[in-house]
Structures are given as structure tokens and as C-alpha cells.
C-alpha positions as CSV (number, residue, x, y, z in Angstrom):
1,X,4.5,28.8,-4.9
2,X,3.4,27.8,-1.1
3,X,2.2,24.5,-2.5
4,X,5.5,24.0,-3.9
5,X,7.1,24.6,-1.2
6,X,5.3,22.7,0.9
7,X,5.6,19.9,-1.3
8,X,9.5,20.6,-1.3
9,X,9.7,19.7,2.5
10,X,7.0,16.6,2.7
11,X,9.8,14.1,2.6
12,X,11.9,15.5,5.3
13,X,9.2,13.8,7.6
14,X,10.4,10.2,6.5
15,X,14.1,11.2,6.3
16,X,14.5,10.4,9.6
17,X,12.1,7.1,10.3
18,X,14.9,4.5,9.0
19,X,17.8,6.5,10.7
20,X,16.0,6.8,13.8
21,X,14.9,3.3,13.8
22,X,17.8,1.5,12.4
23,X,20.4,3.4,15.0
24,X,22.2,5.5,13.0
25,X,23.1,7.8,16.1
26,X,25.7,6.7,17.4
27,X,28.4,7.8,20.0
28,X,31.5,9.1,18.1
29,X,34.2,6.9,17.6
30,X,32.6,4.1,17.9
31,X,31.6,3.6,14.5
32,X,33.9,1.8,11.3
33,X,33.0,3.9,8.7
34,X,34.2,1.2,5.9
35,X,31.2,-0.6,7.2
36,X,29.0,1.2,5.2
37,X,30.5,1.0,2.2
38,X,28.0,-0.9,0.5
39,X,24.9,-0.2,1.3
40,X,23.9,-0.2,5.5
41,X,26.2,-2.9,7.3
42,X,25.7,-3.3,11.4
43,X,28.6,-1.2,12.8
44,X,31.7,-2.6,14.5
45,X,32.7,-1.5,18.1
46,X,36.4,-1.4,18.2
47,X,37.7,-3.1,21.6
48,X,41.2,-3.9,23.3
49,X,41.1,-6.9,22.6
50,X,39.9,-9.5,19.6
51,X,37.7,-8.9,16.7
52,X,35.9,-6.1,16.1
53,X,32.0,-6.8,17.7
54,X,29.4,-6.1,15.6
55,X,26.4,-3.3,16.7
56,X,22.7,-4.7,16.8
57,X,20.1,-3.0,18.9
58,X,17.2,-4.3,20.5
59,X,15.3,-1.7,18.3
60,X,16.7,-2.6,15.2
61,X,15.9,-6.6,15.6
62,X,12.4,-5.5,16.9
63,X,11.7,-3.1,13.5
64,X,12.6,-5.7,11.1
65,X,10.9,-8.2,12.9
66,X,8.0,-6.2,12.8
67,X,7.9,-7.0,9.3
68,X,8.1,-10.7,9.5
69,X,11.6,-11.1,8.5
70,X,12.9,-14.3,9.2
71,X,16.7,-14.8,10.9
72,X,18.3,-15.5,7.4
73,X,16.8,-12.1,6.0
74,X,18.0,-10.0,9.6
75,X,21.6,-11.3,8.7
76,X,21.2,-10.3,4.9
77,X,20.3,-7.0,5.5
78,X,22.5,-5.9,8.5
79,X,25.1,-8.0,6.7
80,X,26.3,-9.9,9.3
81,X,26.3,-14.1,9.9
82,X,22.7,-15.6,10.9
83,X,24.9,-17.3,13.8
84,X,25.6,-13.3,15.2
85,X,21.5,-12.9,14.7
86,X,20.6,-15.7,16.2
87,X,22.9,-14.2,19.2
88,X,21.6,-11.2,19.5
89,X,18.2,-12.2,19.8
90,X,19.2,-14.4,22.7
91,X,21.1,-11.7,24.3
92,X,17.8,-9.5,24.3
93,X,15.4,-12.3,25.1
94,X,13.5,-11.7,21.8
95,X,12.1,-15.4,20.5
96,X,10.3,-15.4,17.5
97,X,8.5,-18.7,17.9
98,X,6.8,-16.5,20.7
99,X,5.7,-14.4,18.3
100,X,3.0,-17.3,17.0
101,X,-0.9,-17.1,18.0
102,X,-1.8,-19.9,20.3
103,X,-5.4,-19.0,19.8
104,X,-7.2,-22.3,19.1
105,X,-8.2,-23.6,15.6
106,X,-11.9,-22.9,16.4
107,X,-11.2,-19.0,17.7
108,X,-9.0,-19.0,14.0
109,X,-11.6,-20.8,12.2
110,X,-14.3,-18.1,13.8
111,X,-11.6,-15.1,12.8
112,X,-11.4,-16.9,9.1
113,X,-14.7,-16.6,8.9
114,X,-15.4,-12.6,9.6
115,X,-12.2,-11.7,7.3
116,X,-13.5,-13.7,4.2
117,X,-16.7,-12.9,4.8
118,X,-18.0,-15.2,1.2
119,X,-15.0,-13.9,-0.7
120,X,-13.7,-17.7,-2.6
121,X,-10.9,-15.3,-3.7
122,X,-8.6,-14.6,-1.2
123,X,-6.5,-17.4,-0.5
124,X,-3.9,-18.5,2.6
125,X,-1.3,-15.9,1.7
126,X,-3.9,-13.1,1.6
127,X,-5.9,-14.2,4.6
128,X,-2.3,-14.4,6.6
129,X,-1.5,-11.0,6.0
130,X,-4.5,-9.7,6.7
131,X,-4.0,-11.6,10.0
132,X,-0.6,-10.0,10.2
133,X,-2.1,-6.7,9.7
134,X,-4.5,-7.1,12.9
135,X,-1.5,-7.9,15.3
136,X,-2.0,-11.8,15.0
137,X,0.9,-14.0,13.7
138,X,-0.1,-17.1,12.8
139,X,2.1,-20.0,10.8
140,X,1.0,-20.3,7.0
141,X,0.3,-24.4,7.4
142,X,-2.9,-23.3,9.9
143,X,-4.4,-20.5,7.9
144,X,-3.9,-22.9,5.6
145,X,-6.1,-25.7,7.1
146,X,-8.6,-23.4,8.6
147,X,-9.5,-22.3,5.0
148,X,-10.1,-25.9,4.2
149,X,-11.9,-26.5,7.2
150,X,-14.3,-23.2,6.7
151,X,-14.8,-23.3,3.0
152,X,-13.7,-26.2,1.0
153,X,-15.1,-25.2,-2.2
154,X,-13.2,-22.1,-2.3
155,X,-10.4,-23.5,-1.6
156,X,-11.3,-25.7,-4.6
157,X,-12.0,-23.2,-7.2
158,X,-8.6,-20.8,-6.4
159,X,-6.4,-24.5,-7.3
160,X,-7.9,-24.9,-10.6
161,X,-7.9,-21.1,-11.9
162,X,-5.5,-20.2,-14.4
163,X,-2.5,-18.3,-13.2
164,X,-1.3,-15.7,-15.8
165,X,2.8,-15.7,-16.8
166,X,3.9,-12.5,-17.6
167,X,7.1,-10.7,-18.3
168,X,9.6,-9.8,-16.2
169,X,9.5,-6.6,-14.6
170,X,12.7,-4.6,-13.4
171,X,13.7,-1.1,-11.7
172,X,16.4,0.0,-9.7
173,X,15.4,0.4,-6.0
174,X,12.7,1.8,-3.6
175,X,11.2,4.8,-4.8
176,X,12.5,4.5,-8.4
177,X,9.3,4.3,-10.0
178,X,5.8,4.8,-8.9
179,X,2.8,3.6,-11.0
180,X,-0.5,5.2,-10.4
181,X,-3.8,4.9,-12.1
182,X,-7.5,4.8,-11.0
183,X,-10.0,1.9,-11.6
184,X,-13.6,2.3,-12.5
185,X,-15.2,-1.5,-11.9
186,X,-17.8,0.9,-9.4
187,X,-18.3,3.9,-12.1
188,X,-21.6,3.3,-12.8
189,X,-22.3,3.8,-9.2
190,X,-20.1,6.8,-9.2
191,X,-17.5,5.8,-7.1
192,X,-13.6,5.6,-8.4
193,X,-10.5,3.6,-7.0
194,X,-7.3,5.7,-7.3
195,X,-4.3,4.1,-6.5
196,X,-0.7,4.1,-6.7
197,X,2.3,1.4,-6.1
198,X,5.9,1.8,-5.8
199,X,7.4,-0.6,-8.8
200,X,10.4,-2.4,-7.0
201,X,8.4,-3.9,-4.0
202,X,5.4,-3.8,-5.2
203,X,4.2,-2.0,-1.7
204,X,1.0,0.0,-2.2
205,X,1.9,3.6,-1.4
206,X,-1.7,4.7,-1.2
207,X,-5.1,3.5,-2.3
208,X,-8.3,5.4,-1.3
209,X,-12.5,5.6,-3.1
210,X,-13.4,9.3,-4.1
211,X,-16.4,9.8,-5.6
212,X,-15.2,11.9,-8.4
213,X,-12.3,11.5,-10.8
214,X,-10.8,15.1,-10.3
215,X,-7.0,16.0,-11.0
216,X,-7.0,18.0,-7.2
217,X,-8.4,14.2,-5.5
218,X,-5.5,12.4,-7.2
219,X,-3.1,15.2,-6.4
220,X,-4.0,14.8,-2.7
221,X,-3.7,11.2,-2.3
222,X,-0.1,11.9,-3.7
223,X,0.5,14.2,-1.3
224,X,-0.2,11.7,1.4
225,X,1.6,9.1,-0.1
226,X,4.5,11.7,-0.6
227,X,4.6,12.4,3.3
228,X,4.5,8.7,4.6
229,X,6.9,7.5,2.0
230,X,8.7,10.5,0.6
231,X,9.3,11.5,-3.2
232,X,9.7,9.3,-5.9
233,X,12.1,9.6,-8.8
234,X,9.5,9.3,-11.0
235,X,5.9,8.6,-12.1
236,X,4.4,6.1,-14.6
237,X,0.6,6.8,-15.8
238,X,-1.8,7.0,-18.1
239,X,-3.0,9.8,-20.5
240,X,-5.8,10.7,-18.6
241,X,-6.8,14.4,-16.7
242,X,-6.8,12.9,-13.5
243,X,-2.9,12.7,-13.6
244,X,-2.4,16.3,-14.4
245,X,-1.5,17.8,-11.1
246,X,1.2,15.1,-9.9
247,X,2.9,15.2,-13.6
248,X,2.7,18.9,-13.3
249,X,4.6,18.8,-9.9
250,X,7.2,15.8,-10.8
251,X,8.3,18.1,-13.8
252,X,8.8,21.0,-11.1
253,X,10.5,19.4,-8.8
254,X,12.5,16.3,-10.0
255,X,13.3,18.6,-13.7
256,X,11.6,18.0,-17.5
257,X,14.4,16.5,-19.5
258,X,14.5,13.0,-17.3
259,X,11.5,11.4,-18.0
260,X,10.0,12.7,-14.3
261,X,6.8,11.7,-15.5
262,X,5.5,9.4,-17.7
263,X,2.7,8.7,-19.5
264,X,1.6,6.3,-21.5
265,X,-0.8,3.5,-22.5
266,X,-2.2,1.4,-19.4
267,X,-0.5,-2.0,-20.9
268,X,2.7,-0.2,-19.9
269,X,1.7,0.0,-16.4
270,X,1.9,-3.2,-15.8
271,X,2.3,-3.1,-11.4
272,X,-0.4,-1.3,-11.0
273,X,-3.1,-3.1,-14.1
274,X,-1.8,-6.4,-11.4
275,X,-2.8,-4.9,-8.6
276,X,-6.2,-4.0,-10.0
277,X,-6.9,-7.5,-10.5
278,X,-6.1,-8.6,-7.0
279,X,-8.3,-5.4,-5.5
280,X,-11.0,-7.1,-7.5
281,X,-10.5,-10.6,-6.0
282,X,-10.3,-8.7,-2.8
283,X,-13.1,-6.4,-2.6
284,X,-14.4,-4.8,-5.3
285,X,-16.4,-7.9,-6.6
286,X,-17.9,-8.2,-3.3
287,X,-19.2,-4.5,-3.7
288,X,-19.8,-4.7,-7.4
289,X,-22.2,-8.0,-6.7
290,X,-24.4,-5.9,-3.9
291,X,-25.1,-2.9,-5.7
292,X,-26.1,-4.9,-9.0
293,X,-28.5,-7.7,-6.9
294,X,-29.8,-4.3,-5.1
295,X,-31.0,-2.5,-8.3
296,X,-32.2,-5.7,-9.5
297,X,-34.4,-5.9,-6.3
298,X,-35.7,-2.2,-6.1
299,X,-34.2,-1.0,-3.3
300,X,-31.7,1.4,-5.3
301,X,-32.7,3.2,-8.4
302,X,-29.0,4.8,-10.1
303,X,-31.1,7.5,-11.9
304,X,-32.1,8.9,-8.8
305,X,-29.7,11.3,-7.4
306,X,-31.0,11.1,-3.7
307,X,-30.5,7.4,-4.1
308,X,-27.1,7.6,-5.0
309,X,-26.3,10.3,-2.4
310,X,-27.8,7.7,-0.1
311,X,-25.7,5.0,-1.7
312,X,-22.3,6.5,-1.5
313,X,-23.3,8.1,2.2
314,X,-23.4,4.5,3.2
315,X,-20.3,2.5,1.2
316,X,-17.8,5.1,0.8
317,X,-16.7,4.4,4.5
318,X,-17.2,0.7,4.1
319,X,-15.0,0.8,0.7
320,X,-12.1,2.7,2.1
321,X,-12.3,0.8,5.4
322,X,-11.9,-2.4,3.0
323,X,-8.8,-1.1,1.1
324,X,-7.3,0.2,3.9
325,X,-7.5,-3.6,5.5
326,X,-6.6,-4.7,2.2
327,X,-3.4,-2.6,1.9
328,X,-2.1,-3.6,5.1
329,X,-2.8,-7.5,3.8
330,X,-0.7,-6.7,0.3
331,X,2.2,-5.1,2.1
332,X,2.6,-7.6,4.4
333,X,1.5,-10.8,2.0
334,X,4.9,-13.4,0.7
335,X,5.2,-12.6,-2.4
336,X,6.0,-16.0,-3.9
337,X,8.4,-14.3,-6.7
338,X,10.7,-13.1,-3.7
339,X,11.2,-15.6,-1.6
340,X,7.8,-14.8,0.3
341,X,9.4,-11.4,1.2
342,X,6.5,-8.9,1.5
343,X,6.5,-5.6,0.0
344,X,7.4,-3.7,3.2
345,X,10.3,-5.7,3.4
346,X,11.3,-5.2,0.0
347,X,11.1,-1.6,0.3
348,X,13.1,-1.6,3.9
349,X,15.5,-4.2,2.5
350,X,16.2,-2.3,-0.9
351,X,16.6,1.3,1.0
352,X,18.9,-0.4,3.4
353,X,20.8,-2.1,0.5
354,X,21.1,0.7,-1.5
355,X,21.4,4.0,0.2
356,X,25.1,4.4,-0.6
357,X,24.0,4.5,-4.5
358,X,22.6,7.4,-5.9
359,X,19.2,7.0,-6.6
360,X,17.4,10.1,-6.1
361,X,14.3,8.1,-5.0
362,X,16.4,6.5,-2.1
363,X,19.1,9.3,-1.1
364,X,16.1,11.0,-0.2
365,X,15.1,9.1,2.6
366,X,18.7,9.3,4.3
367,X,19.1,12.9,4.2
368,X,19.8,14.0,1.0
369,X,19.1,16.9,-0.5
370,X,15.7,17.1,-2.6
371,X,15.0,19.1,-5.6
372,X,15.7,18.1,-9.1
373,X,17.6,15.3,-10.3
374,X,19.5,14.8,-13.0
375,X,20.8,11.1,-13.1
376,X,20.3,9.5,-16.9
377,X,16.5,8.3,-17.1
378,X,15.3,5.1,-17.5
379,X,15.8,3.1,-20.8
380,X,11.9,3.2,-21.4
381,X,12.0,7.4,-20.4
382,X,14.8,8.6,-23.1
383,X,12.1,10.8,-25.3
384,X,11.7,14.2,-25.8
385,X,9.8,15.8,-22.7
386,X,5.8,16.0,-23.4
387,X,3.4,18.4,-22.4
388,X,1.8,16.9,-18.8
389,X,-0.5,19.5,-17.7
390,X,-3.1,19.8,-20.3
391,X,-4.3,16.0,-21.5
392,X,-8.6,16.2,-20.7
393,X,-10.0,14.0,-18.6
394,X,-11.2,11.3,-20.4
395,X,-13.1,9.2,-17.6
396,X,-15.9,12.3,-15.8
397,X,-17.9,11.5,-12.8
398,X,-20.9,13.6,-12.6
399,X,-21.3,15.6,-10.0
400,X,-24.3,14.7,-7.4
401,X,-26.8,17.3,-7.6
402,X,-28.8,16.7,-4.4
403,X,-27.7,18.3,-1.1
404,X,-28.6,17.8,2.4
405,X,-29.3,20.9,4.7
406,X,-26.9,21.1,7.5
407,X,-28.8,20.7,10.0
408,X,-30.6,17.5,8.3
409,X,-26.9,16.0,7.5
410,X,-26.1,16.8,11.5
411,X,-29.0,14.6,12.7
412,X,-28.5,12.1,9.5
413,X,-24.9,11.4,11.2
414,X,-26.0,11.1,14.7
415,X,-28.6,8.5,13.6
416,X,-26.9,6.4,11.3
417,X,-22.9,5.4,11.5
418,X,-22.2,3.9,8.1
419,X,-19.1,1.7,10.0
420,X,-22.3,0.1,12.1
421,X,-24.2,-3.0,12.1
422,X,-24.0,-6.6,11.2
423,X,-21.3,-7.4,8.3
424,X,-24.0,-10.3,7.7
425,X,-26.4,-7.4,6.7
426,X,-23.2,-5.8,4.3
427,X,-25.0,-2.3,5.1
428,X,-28.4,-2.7,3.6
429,X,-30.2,-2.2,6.5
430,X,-28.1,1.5,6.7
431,X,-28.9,2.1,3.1
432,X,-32.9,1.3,3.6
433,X,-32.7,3.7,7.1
434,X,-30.5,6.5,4.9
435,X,-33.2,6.4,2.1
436,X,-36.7,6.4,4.4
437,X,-35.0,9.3,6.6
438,X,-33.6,11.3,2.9
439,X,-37.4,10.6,2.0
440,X,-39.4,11.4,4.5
């Protein structure tokens, strides 16, 4: 019951970020109320004389700029002319060509260099956004021409691979639907991916390594997710244990009969099965590659449990430090199906857009009350309600069986920081160091 309850209130926390940011407090009588009508419109000051003059705050140009939004895409979503825009940024001095880099092509070349780091996969868009991400806005056409510059035959290989065509994917607005699953390209070093994405922007609501594949580990990710983001409508996944705990709590709290949760086959859950191939491209080759060339050179030995503690003691950290970077790349990456609009400014976009519909996932974020819903489920979700709390988990991680004495784990930490050292080195020397101090 407290873990309900607590669960009840997480999404109050995010209630307020759009209103709050979007300026939504506003003197009284000040306001048109037919403004609003559909979806969020900038409001209209009334004056003596002429036409009503429309409301755009320095804060609210600033937020969605802060997504990359272009002047076009401002007008769209506070429904107003790009001419009254391009006004209002004038009036607050706010230029967005000033918003460009003017670091030189070498100091981007050298910046190129450390975010690739040998990864032929990741290509302009990807290497942009993780730019974004950093604080550093740079045009497309010179991330562009620093990735020819710095690795040619990368840029080779990603034109000739074969781009997949697949079927056209559609639900109703921000929140909607969230797919989660977990991915286990590093199982055989005992380390699982779980992640989860929301399905109409395609914005990753959380994505973290554990190593174990436990219903409680899932659950809490959720939670997390749940507080930054609030609480979807519903929840697509597979058949797996894992999922338990978050079906359990959709059927509590958004109702049974709806389709709160569902599970299914993984070729249904078709955002997230993309976004494990991109995580590969990404990352988890990188990772996979290292721990296979280090068993094939002796230095790590997978039937030794001290070895593996030593293992994920050192990459854990390094892994979720990856996906974090990698998460703030995807949500802020073109996507070239949208117009280049990335996924956070899908999401901001469709709440804006639609917060005078009711979807439960969206009415949440503007106040509404949560608790369970009961608008008509999705095409895909009218079935009889199944059992979601007792499916077994069908992918286990064993349990590590060695364990470090406090005191040993103390000194372990103050000796060796698994964030530390040369990225040229991708943490070997830290695992070597790890295993002579676990052996000694």
C-alpha cells in the first residue's frame, strides 16, 4: 500500500515542469481563454486599442530553443506566425545564429575524435547530438566534414549499409504507449541492458546496465522514468519475469479491462527491438569486442567468479556512463522521419498540441487527476485482461558468489576509480589493477 501510494503521487513532480516553464501563470484577466481551445496557443493581451497582442516570454522562446527548435517549429507550437517569432526574439535579443560553436575545425576534429572513439557506426546525426548534449551547437554540414576529415572509411562503410524499410508505426500522443524490454548482447558476461521508450517520439524514458535481470531492477528504473516523465497510459512488453512488477502496478493504477499492460511477442515491440539495434551501433559492440579479444588473450577468465566481479567492478560505470551519453544523443538526434525533429521535441511538441484531448498519458502532465483510466484501449489492446504478475523469468542471471570484505571494498574504491584513466586504454589497465589487488 505505501508503494502504491507513493507511486500514485510520482507524476505530480512533472505536472508542473511545462506549466511552469511554458507560462501558464498568468495575471488574471489577461488571458483569452478561446486561445486554448485547441491544444496550447500563446495567449492574447487585450489592449485599448488594435489587435489583440500575442504573449511570448523570454522563458518560453529560451525552453524550446533549448531543444533545437528552429523558428518555423516555435510558431507551430505556440501557434502563432513565424513573422511574430522572429519578433519576439528580436525584442529579447535572443539570436540563434549565436547559438553556433565557433570553435575551429581542428578543436572539432579533436572533439570528433574522443566522442567516436573507433565506433565506424555512429554517423553525423548521432555525433551532432551527442555534441548537443555536451552544450556545443554545431551546424550538421561541419560535423559532417569533420567525420570525413577524421575517418574516411567509416564514413564509407555507413553509405553502403543497407537501410531496413519497415512498417509504419502510429499512437496517439506523448505518454500513450511505453515499450520496454531488456537486451542481453553482454549476457554472457553477466551484464543486462534494460530499457524503455515512449512510442510517439521515440524519446528514451530510461535506459540503465544492472547486472541481474530481476523483476525489482526493472521495477525501479520505471520508477525513475515514472518521476522525470510521469505515468504512461500504458505499457508494451514481452512475456518475460522481468516485467512483472510494472505490469502488476499499470493494472492497479490505470485499471485491468483497458489493455494497461501488454504483453506480447518481441516482434510486436517494434520502438524498442529499433532502438536495440542503434544501442549496438552505439556502444554495445564496442564493449562486446573488448571483453571477447580480452578472454581470447587471458587476461579474463568468465568461469571465474572473482574475475567477473572484477569485470563488472570495472565496466558497469563505464556502460551506464555510455548510455547515459548516448540517451542524451538519441533525444536530441533529427530524426529524418520527422522533419529532423528530435524526440524531445516531439514529446514537448505533442503535449503542447494535445493537452486539451484526453489522453490519460498527457492530462497527466497538466494537472489532471491520476488514477485509473477508462478511455476505449488501443485497437491492438481490445482482449480479454491476462494474468501479468506470474509469467517466470525466462532470461536468469546468476548471482555472483564472491564477495569483498568491507574494509577490502573501502580501500579497493580509494585505489582504483572505474571512471579513470586513458579512454585509449578502454579500462584494461583498471581491470589488470582490480584483478592483482582481488588476488593478492
Amino acid at each position: 500500500m505505501e508503494q502504491q501510494q507513493r507511486l500514485n503521487n510520482l507524476a505530480d513532480r512533472f505536472k508542473s515542469l511545462v506549466q511552469d516553464r511554458l507560462g501558464e501563470d498568468r495575471p488574471p484577466g489577461l488571458i483569452d481563454s478561446t486561445a486554448v481551445s485547441q491544444g496550447y496557443r500563446a495567449p492574447r493581451i487585450r489592449g485599448r486599442v488594435g489587435h489583440p497582442r500575442c504573449l511570448i516570454t523570454e522563458e518560453q522562446l529560451q525552453f524550446l530553443l533549448s531543444f533545437n527548435s528552429t523558428v518555423q517549429q516555435i510558431a507551430n507550437i505556440l501557434g502563432v506566425s513565424k513573422r511574430t517569432v522572429t519578433q519576439r526574439l528580436r525584442q529579447h535579443n535572443i539570436t540563434i545564429r549565436g547559438r553556433y560553436s565557433n570553435m575551429t575545425n581542428a578543436e572539432l576534429d579533436e572533439r570528433v575524435i574522443d566522442l567516436v572513439h573507433g565506433n565506424d557506426e555512429l554517423g553525423p546525426d548521432a555525433v551532432r547530438a551527442r555534441l548537443f548534449g555536451e552544450g556545443i551547437v554545431v551546424q550538421r554540414r561541419r560535423v559532417r566534414q569533420s567525420l570525413l576529415r577524421t575517418n574516411p572509411a567509416g564514413a564509407a562503410l555507413r553509405a553502403m549499409s543497407h537501410r531496413l524499410h519497415r512498417r509504419t508505426y502510429r499512437v496517439a500522443g506523448p505518454n500513450s504507449l511505453w515499450h520496454l524490454d531488456g537486451n542481453h548482447k553482454l549476457i554472457r558476461w553477466r551484464i543486462v541492458i534494460h530499457g524503455g521508450i515512449d512510442g510517439f517520439s521515440r524519446m528514451i524514458v530510461f535506459l540503465q546496465a544492472s547486472n541481474n535481470n530481476r523483476s525489482s531492477t526493472v521495477m525501479e528504473q520505471f520508477v525513475q522514468a515514472v518521476d522525470q516523465f510521469g505515468v504512461p497510459s500504458r505499457v508494451r512488453c514481452d512475456h518475460g519475469g522481468e516485467n512483472n512488477a510494472v505490469c502488476l502496478f499499470m493494472d492497479v493504477f490505470r485499471g485491468t479491462a483497458r489493455g494497461s499492460a501488454l504483453r506480447g511477442r518481441s516482434t510486436h515491440n517494434q520502438r524498442i527491438e529499433r532502438l536495440w539495434r542503434d544501442v549496438w551501433n552505439g556502444l554495445s559492440n564496442v564493449y562486446h569486442s573488448l571483453f571477447t579479444l580480452l578472454e581470447q588473450d587471458g587476461i579474463l577468465d568468465i568461469n571465474s567468479e572473482t574475475h567477473l566481479w572484477a569485470l563488472q567492478y570495472v565496466y558497469m560505470p563505464r556502460i551506464d556512463r555510455d548510455l547515459q551519453h548516448f540517451v542524451n544523443q538519441w533525444n536530441h538526434h533529427g530524426l529524418r522521419t520527422t522533419r529532423y525533429m528530435s524526440p524531445y521535441r516531439m514529446f514537448v511538441r505533442g503535449c503542447l498540441r494535445l493537452q486539451s484531448q484526453n489522453l490519460t498519458g498527457v492530462q497527466g502532465l497538466f494537472g489532471a487527476d491520476e488514477g485509473p483510466a477508462d478511455e476505449q484501449p488501443a485497437e491492438q489492446a481490445v482482449r480479454p485482461p491476462v494474468p501479468t504478475f506470474n509469467w517466470p523469468e525466462r532470461v536468469a542471471v546468476p548471482a555472483n558468489t564472491f564477495a569483498v570484505e568491507p574494509g577490502r571494498l573501502q580501500e579497493l574504491q580509494h585505489r582504483v576509480d572505474p571512471l579513470a584513466g586513458s579512454r585509449d586504454r578502454m579500462g584494461v589497465d583498471l581491470l589488470q589493477e582490480v584483478l592483482s589487488f582481488l588476488l593478492s
